[in-house]
N, C-alpha and C positions, 0 to 999 in steps of 0.2 A: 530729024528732030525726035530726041528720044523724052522719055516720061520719066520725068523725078518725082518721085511720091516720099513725103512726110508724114512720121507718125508726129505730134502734135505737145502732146505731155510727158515732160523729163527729155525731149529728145529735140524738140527746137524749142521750149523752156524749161528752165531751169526749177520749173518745179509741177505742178498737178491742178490744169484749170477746174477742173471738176471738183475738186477740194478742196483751194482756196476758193472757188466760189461759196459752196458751202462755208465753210470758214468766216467769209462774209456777211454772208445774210445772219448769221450767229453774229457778230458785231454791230449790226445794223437793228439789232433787235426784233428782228421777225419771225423765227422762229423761237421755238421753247431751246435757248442755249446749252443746256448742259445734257440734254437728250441729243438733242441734233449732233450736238458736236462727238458725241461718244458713237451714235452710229454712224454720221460721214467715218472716222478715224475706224471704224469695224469695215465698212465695204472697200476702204482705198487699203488697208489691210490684204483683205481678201484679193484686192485688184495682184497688188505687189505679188501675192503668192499664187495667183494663177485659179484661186478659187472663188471669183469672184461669179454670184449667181446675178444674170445681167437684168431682169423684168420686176426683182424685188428692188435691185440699187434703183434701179428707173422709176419706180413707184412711190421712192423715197426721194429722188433729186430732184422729178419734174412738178412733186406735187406744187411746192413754193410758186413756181411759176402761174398755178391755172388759179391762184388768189389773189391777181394784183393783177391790173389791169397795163397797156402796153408801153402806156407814159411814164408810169412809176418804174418797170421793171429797165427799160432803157434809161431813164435817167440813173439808178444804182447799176445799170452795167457802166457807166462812163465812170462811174465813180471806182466801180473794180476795176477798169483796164488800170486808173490814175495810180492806183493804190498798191495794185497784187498783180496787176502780168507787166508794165511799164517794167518796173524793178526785178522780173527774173526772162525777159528777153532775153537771148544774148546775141553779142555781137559776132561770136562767129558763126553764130544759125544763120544771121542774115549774109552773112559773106557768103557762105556754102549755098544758100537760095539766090544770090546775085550771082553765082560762078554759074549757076544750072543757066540762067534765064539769060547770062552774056552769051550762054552755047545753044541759045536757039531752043532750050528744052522745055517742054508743056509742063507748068510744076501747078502739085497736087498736094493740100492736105487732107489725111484719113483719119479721122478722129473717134474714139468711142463715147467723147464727150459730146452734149449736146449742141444744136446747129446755133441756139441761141446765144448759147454760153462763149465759142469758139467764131464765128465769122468777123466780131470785130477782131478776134486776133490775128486773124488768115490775114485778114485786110494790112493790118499793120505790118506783117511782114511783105505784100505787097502780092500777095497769091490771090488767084483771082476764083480756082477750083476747089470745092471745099467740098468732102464727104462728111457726114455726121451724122447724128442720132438724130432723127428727124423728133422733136415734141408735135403731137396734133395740135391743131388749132380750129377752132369752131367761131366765127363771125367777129376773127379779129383776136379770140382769149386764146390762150394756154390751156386746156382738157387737163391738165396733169400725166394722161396716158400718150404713148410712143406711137409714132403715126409709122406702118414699115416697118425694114427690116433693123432693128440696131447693129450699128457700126461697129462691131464689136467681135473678136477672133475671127470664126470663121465667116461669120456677117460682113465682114471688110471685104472678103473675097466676095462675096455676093453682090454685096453694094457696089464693088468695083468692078466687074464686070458686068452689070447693067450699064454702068458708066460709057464705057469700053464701047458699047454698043453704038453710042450716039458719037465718039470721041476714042477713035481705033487707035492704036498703037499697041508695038510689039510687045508683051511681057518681056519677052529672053532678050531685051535692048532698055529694058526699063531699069530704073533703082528707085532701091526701098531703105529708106531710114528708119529705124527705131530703137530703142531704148528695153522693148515689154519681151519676154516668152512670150504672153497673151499677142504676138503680129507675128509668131512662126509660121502660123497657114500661109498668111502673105506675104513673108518673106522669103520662104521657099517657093514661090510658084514667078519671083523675077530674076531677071539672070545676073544683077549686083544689089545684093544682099547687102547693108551695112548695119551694124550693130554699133550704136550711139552711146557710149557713154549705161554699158548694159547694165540687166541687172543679171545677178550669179546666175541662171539657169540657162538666160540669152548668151554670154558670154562665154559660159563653157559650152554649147553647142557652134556656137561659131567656131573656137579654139578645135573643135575635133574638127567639123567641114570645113573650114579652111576661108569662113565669110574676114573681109575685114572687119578692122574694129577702130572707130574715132572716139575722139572725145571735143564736144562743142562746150564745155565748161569753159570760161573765162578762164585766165589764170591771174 
């Protein structure tokens, strides 16, 4: 039984849970709209080009959460899956996570998005192991600040070999999905490498090492 690990945005959907969230709550009228949306659009920027600083975006995505309390903020998450991740699913992410889980294999999503934002989507694909960006919680709320280590470049590796500890398996028999540069620490350290549907800097490193390269885009 080997380990399939999923990177989580752009790479089993077709677009950026961390952003459409944001995006959202901009819609939903809860934050100041034309601020928020110019900074989410500056850090998923940043994300793309690999210069993303991870404690300022965090301090910026988790704040929303630690101002509403747990009924509100689950009730607008059912409304985001209805809305913004239902519609860029796709159907061949879930074939590829049904081929893993027909061959017996432990499947894993690794996210740099938060645990709040991402486990109904884990769900929805039907995984049942989810790494993320832990948010603190204090007597039930949201603090705003990051509980641990963020999920995030080399923090994946961290996080996933804590994991690893409780839930063994091989790296050099594992596979790794994703889409970012930002998952080459973790995608060099398993022994099938795949590159989703990249972006240019993941794609021409694969193209020199020699990783595959899919694409889960619908056609």
């Amino acid at each position: 039984m080997s380990l399939a690990i999923f990177d989580l945005d752009n790479t089993l959907l077709a677009d950026d849970s961390d952003y459409l969230w944001g995006r959202f709550l901009v819609t939903l009228g809860v934050v100041d709209g034309e601020w928020y949306e110019k900074e989410n659009q500056r850090f998923y920027d940043d994300y793309k080009s690999g210069k993303l600083d991870i404690f300022e975006f965090l301090s910026f995505a988790l704040a929303p959460l630690a101002e509403h309390d747990m009924e509100t903020l689950d009730s607008w998450h059912a409304r985001f899956m209805d809305e913004c991740i239902h519609p860029v699913m796709l159907s061949k992410a879930q074939a590829l996570v049904d081929k893993h889980r027909a061959a017996g294999d432990t499947l894993l999503i690794i996210t740099a998005t938060n645990h709040f934002v991402t486990a109904p989507i884990a769900a929805s694909y039907g995984i049942n192991n989810l790494l993320a960006t832990d948010p603190e919680m204090v007597d039930g709320r949201f603090t705003g600040k990051v509980s641990g280590t963020p999920c995030f470049r080399e923090g994946k590796v961290e996080r996933l070999k804590e994991w690893l500890v409780e839930h063994p398996h091989d790296l050099s028999e594992a596979s790794f999905y994703s889409d970012s540069l930002n998952d080459l620490p973790l995608l060099s350290m398993v022994g099938h490498p795949v590159a989703v549907d990249a972006d240019d800097t993941l794609r021409a490193h694969a193209e020199q090492v020699g990783w595959q390269q899919i694409s889960l885009r619908d056609e």
